[in-house]
Every structure is written in structure tokens, then in C-alpha cells.
Steps between C-alpha positions, in 0.01 A plus 500: 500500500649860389295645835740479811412570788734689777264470805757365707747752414250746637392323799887477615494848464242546696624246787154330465438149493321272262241418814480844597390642161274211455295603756521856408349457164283213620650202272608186617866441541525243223309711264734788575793227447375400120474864422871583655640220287334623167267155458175721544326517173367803599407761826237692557503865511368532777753264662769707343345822600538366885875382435595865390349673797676305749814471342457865409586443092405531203394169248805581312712450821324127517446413142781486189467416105828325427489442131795235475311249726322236322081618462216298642438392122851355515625184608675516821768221643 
């Protein structure tokens, strides 16, 4: 997928922890583990929306278009 997604790298620099921002934005903390590896097919707006306000970012900060990685029409090993 050409989407990656940097949540981590936010959430370390906001010293917050996968179960703390779970909670926050009311997701479970295996949902919030598929989305923080990039195997979510998609997220909700609203979800996103949530993320942003308590890590205090913008989408842009979470969410990167890497052209050179293979796309979801594209066979991946």
C-alpha cells in the first residue's frame, strides 16, 4: 500500500501509549494496533478526527503517499 501511516511516530512524540490513546479515541487496542501497522483497509473520519485532537496534529502528520511502495492493486511479497 502507497498510504503509510506514521501514528507511532506521533504517539512517541507525544509520550502516549497505544492503551492510553485507545481509550482516548474510544477504539479497542487491537483495532488501534491494525491501524498503527498499516493493515487497516480503511479509518473512519471520525476516528481520525479524534486521533488529531489528542495528539494535537494534523492528518498529514499521521498519514503519507509514498509512491515507490507497491499499490493495493499490486502484488505484494
Amino acid at each position: 500500500m502507497r498510504i503509510v501511516i506514521n501514528l507511532d511516530v506521533m504517539m512517541a512524540k507525544r509520550k502516549i501509549s497505544s492503551n492510553e490513546l485507545a481509550e482516548k479515541i474510544g477504539i479497542t487496542p487491537a483495532n488501534l494496533s491494525i491501524l498503527k501497522t498499516g493493515k487497516a483497509k480503511a479509518v473512519r473520519f471520525s476516528t481520525l478526527e479524534k486521533i488529531c485532537e489528542v495528539l494535537d496534529c494534523q492528518p498529514g502528520d499521521i498519514l503519507e503517499y509514498d509512491p515507490t511502495r507497491p499499490g493495493a492493486d499490486e502484488q505484494e511479497e
